[in-house]
C-alpha positions in Angstrom: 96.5 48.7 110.8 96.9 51.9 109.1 100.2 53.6 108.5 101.0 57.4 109.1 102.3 59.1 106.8 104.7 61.6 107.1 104.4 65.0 106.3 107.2 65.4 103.8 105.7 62.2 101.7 102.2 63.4 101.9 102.8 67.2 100.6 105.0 64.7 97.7 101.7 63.0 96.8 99.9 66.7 96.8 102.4 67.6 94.7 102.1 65.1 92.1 98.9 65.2 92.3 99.1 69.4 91.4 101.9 68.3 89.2 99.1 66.8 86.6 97.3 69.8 86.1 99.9 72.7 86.3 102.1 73.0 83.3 104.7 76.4 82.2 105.7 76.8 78.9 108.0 79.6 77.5 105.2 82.0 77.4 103.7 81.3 80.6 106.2 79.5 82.7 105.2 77.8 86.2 106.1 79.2 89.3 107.7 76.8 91.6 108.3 77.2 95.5 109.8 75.1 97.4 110.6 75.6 101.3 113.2 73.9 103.4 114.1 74.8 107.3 116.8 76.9 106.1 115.8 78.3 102.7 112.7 79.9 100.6 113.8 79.1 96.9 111.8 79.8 93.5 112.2 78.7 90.2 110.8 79.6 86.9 110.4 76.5 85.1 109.5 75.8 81.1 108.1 72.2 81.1 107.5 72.1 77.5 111.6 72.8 76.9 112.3 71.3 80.6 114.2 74.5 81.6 114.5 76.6 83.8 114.5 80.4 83.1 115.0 82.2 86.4 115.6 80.9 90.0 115.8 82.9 92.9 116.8 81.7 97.1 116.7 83.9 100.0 120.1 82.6 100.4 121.1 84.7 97.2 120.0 88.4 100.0 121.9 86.6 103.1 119.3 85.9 104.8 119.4 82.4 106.4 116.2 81.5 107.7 112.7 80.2 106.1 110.5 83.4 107.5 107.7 84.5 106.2 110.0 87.7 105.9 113.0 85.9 103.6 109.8 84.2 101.7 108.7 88.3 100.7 112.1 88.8 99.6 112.8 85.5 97.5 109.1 86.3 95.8 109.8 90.2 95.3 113.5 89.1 93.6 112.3 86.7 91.6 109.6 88.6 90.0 111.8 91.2 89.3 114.5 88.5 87.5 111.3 87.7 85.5 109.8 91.4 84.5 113.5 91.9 83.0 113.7 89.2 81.2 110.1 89.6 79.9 107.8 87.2 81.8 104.5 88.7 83.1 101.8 86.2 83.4 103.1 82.4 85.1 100.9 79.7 86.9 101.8 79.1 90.4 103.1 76.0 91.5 102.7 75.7 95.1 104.5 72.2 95.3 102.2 70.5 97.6 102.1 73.4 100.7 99.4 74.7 101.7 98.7 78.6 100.9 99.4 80.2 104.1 102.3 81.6 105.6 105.6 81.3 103.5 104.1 80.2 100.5 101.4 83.0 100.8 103.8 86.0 100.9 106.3 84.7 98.5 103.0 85.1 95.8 101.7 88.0 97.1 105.3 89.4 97.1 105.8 88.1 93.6 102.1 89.9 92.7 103.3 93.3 93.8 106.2 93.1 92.3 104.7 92.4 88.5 103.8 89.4 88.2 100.6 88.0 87.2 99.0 84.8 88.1 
């Protein structure tokens, strides 16, 4: 008999499996999304000092859903937290989602914006 798995434990094992390959340092730090039913949030991550340097959450504008909409926001605000403090270049962690809808505009909000990955 095979088990189903859900879809929250299989984007964890895509995750983990990105997880190997994607690493930020101070220089280049990884982008992280993640995306819940009520939030978009962002982080900047250094994995080689295991900090974080900027983190951004649509709660942060007021805005209260996970849209495609609050996702453009989160990804414009974090990338301008970053250009002020001096980040350009950082290597997208898309945390196991696939690239389409939120996750796709938060980048390509975070691209216009000034960052590059």
């Amino acid at each position: 008999m095979i088990k189903k798995l859900s879809k929250n434990i299989s984007r964890q094992k895509r995750h983990l499996r990105i997880r190997k390959i994607v690493d930020g340092t101070a220089d280049r730090p990884r982008l992280s999304v993640y995306r819940s039913n009520n939030a978009v949030y962002a982080q900047l991550i250094d994995d080689v000092n295991q900090t974080t340097l900027f983190s951004a959450r649509s709660q942060e504008l007021g805005l209260k859903h996970s849209n495609i909409e609050s996702a453009k926001a989160v990804g414009k605000l974090i990338a301008e937290k970053a250009v002020a403090g001096g980040v350009k270049s950082v290597v997208f962690d898309r945390s196991g989602y696939l690239y389409h809808g939120c996750i796709k505009s938060l980048a390509e909000a975070a691209r216009s914006a000034g960052l590059e990955f």
